[in-house]
N, C-alpha and C positions, 0 to 999 in steps of 0.2 A: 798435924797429920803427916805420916812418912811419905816420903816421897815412894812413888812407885814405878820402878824403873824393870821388870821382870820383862823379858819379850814376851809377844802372845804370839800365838800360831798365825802363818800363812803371811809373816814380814811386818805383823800389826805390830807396834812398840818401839823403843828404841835399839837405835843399834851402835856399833863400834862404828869410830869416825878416822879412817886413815890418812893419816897428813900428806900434803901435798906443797908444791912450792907455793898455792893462793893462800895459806893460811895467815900471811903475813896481812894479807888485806881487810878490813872486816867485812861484815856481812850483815844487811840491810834489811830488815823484814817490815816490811810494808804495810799499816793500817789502809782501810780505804779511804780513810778521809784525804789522804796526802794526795791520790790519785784521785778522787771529785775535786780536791783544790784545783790541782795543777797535772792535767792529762799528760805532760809528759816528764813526769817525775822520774820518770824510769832512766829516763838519758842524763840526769844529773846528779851521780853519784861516781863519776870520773871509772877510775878503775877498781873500786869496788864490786861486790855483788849484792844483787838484789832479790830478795826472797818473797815469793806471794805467797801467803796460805789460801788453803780452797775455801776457805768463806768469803775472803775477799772478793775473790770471783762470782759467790753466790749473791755477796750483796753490789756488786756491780751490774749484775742481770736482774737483778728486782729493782734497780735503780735508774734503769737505761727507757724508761719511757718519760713523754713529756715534752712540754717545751724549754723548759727550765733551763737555766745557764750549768745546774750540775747532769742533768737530766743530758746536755749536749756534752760536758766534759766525759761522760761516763760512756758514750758510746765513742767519743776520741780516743779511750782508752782500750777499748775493745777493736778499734781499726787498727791501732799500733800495736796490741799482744797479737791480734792475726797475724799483723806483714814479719812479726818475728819469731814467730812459730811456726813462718809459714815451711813446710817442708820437713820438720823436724819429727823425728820418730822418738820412740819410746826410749831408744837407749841417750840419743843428743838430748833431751830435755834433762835425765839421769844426770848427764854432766855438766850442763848448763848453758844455755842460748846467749852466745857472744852476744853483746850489746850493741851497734854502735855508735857510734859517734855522728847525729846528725848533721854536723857543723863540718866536721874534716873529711868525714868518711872512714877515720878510724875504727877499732875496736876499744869498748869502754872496758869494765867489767862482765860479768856472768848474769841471768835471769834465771832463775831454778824457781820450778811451782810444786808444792805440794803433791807428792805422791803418793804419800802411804797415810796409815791414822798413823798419829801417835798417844799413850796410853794419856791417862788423864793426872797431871802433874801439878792441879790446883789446888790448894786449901779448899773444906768444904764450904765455906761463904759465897767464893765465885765457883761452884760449878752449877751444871747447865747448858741449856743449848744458846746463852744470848754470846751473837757473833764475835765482842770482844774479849768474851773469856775463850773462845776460840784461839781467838788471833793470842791472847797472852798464851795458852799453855803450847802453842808451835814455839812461838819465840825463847818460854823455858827448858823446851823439850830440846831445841838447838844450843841453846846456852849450856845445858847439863853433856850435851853428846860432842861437843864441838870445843871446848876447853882449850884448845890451843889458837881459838879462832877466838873475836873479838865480834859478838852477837850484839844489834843494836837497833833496838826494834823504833821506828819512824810513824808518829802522829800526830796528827793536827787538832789531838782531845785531850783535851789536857788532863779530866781524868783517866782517862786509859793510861797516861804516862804516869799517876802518883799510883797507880794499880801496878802496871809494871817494876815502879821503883821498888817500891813495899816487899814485892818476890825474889828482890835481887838482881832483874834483869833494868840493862843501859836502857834509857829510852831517851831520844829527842824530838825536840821538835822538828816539824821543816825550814827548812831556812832558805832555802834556795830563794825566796819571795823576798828576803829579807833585803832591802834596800838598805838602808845606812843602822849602823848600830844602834842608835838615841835619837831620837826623832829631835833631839835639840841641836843635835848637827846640821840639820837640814837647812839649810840656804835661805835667810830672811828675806833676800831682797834687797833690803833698803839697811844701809852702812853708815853708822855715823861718823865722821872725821873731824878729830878736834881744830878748833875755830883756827889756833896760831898755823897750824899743818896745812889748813885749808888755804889760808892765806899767802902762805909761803909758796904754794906750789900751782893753785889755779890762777894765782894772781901773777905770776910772773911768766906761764906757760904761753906759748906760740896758739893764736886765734887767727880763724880765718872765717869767711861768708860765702856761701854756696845756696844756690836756690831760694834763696831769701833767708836760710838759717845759718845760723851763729854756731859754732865747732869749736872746741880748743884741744892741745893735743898736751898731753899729761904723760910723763916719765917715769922714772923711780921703778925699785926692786918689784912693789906690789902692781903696779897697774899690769904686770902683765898677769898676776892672776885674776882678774877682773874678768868678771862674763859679760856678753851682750846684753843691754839694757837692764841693765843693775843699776839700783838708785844710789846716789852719794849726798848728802848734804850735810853742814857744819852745823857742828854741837855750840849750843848757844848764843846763837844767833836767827833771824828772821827772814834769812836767803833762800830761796825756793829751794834749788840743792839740782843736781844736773845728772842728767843720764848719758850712760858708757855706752855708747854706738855700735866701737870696733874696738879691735887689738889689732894693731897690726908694727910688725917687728920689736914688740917690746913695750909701744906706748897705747896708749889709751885715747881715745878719739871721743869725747863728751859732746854732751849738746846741753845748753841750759832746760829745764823743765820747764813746762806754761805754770804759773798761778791761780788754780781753780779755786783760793781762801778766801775766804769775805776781803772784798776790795779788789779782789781780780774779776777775771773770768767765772761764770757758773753754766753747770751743765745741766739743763731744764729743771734751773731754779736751784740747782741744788749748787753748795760751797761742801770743800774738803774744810773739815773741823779740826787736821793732825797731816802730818807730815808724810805718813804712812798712807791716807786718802789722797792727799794731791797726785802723789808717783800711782796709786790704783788709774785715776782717772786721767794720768798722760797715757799709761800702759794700756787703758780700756778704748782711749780717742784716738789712737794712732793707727793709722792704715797701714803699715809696713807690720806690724807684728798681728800675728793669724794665732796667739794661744795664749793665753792670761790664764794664770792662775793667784784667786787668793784664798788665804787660808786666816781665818780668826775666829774667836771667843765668838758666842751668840751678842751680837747690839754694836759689831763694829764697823757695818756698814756695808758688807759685803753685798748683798742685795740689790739695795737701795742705788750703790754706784756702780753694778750691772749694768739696771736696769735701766737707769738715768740716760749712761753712756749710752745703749741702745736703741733707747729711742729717738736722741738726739743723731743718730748715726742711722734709725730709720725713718722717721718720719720727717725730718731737719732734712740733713743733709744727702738721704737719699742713697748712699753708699749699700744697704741692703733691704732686699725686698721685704721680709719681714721678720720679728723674734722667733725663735723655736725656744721654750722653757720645759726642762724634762730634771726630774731627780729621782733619785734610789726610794721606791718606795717599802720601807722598812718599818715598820713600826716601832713607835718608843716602847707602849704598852701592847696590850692583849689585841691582837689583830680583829678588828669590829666586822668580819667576814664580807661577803658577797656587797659588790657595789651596783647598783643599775645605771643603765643610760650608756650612751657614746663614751667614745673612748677619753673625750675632754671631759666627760662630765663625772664621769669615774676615777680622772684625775683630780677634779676640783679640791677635796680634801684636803690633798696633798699640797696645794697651791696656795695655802695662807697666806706665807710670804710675799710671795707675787701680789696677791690681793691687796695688803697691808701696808705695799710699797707702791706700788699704783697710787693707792687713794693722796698717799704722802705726795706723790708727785703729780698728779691732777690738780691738788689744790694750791700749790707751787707754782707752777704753772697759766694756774689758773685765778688765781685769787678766791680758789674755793666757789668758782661760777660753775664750772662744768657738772660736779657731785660723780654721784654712783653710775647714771648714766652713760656718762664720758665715758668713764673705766671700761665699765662691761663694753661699751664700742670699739675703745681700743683693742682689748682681749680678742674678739670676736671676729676681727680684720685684721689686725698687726701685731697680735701677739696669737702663736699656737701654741697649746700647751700637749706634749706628748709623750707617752709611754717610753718609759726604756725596752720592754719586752719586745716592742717590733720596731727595733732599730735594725735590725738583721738587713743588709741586701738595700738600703736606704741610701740615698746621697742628695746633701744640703747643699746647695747652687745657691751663692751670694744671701747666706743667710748670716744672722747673728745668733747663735747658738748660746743659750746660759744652761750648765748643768749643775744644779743645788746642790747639796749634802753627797758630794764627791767622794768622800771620804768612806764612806760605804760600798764602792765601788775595788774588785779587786783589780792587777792588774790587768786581768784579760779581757774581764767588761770595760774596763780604759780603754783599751786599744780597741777593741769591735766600736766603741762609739766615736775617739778621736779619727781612726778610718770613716767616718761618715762624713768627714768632712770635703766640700766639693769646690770649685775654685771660688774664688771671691767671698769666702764662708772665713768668719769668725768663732771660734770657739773660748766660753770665759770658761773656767770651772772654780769651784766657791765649796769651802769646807770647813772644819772644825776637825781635826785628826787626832785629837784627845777627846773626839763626843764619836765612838762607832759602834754602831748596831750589828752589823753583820758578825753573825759566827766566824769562825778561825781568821778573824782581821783582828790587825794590830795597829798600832802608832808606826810600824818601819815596816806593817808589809800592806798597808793600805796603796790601790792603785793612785789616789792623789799625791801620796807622797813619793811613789813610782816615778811618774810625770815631773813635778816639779825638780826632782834629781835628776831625770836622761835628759828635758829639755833646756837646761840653764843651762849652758854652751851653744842653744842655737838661737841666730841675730834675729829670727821672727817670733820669739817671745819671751814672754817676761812674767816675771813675781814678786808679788809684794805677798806682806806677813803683816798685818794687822792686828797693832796692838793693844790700839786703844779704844776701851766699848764708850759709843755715844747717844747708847739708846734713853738712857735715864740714869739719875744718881740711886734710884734702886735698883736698876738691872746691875748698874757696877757695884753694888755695896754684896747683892747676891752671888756674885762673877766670884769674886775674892772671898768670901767669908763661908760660900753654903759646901 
């Protein structure tokens, strides 16, 4: 179908595009998903410009009721197009509303909205009124008039992008979320150190005793990129393995780890089965670190060594009042609609896990005396289980926080729930970042993997990566093979 480029009367259609000295910049035309991700999309595009078409707007106002986490990004966006229109007439918007720079106070790039129609510049497949053949024929219609400019149209649909491609016009995705390139970059945790290296260097390093605990200080080129409470332990051999404290001028400040393996220590019955567990449950027992994160395959324990630690840390030792247990409620399949009852009972569903690992540690515990009973008392008194939706405006006072299936979480519900933490409050969080259900999440723009990158550099927390599942020799033969 030809393209059809004629002007129509009264400014409808295209027009002649006069260069100017911006053209060397390109020009950003914005789907709305990028603005329901991340409300201020607008300020991270440096000096660039950024282009709204009027649908966007239209589906921003059909979309600004609710409680919803998009439902709140979407009126954030509309607080921030006010304070930058605020004042601007007909002819400044013509030439484009300076951006700024929330950070410096600078000026970014331009904002320009939709002023005029333009004619209709799609094959007949996509025409119509649905909003993203909209948004594609603005961004073709810029692309055809604008030639000396570098038009690139920004969404978080992936097909709106293979639609745009197919027409000839740029399309990316957003990336500003994007945390690390390959989520196998991402920071394990736990390091292995070949046995002869181990020996050579912790064995002849400077130790000392403090507060009843044992230190040793460690040198060399690497230790100083070592982060706070990183695990280290030697490759083939049966040594618990030692965690990095501090950095301080260069060296590395370790502490031995406790032995939570069968033949040590157990934490309400339970034993680490892997190398990987033991450091989860120094990192989950230690009072000095306030944010745990792990991350592994379904059947490696995550749960379980939560849970374990928390109870031993509430009902044991007393350190907090009582569990808070909350996760993304997402569904795998076809959402089974409307749930009755309180707000916990409406959770229960959701709370398998919880369920599944209780019963495991009751009878641990217990030698299998307490049953079903016990559990549900526990739950009832010492364990709350709660909605993420009314976390808003919340603060946890000497709690022990576990939030499940984190990994469904974007960055900004990260942060609205890690802010709910209040003094004396523990926060674990527990994921699988190659299992996400949420739309426009990825493996590197998921908010777990957010967290576990900005916090590994601070000495109150820590992460392990769990490798190995120990739920059953079938759950691993499914893990690897399905």
């Amino acid at each position: 179908m030809p393209r059809r480029q004629a002007p129509a009367p009264n400014g409808v259609g295209t027009r002649a595009h006069v260069p100017d000295e911006r053209d060397a910049m390109r020009l950003f035309v914005l789907d709305t998903s990028v603005l329901m991700h991340d409300p201020t999309a607008l300020f991270r595009f440096q000096e660039h410009d950024v282009y709204l078409p009027m649908v966007v707007l239209e589906e921003l106002d059909a979309a600004k009721k609710g409680t919803s986490e998009t439902a709140r990004n979407v009126r954030e966006v509309s607080r921030l197009l006010d304070e930058v229109l605020q004042d601007a007439d007909e002819a400044a918007i013509g030439r484009g509303i300076p951006l700024p720079d929330p950070r410096h106070g600078a000026e970014f790039g331009r904002l320009y909205l939709q002023t005029r129609t333009f004619s209709d510049l799609l094959p007949e497949p996509l025409s119509g009124s649905r909003p993203d053949n909209g948004i594609l024929n603005v961004a073709r219609a810029l692309h055809g008039e604008r030639r000396g400019r570098s038009v690139v149209l920004v969404s978080k649909d992936i097909n709106l992008r293979i639609k745009a491609c197919a027409l000839g016009i740029r399309a990316e995705d957003y990336r500003d979320d994007v945390v690390i390139d390959d989520v196998s970059l991402l920071c394990p945790g736990v390091y292995r150190i070949p046995a002869s290296d181990w020996a050579a260097r912790f064995g002849a390093g400077e130790s000392w005793r403090a507060d009843g605990r044992t230190f040793h200080g460690v040198g060399g080129a690497d230790a100083a990129e070592w982060f706070p409470n990183q695990c280290l332990y030697p490759d083939g051999t049966a040594a618990v393995g030692m965690l990095v404290r501090r950095i301080e001028d260069g060296r590395a400040v370790l502490e031995p780890a406790r032995d939570y393996r069968d033949g040590g220590e157990s934490v309400w019955g339970v034993h680490a089965r892997n190398v990987e567990q033991n450091f989860a449950l120094n990192l989950l027992l230690d009072p000095d670190i306030d944010f745990v994160t792990l991350i592994g395959t379904a059947g490696t324990g995550k749960t379980l060594l939560a849970l374990a630690a928390g109870l031993a840390q509430t009902l044991d030792q007393r350190h907090y009042r009582e569990i808070v247990m909350t996760r993304v409620t997402v569904p795998v399949a076809d959402d089974i609609g409307f749930l009755p009852g309180t707000e916990e009972e409406k959770m229960a569903p959701w709370m398998g896990a919880l369920m599944d690992n209780l019963e495991v540690l009751t009878e641990v515990e217990t030698g299998g005396g307490w049953g079903r009973a016990t559990a549900d008392d526990l739950i009832r008194n010492r364990i709350k289980v709660r909605s993420l939706n009314f976390m808003r405006g919340r603060t946890f006072l000497n709690r022990y926080v576990i939030l499940d299936e984190a990994q469904n979480l974007t960055r900004h519900q990260m942060k609205t729930l890690v802010t709910r933490a209040g003094p004396g409050t523990k926060m674990v969080c527990l994921g699988n970042v190659r299992q996400i259900d949420t739309p426009w999440l990825s493996e590197t723009t998921s908010g777990l993997t957010h967290v576990v990158d900005r916090f590994k550099q601070w000495r109150h927390s820590g992460h392990v990566t769990l490798v190995r599942g120990e739920r059953s020799r079938l759950a691993d033969f499914a893990t690897e093979s399905l």
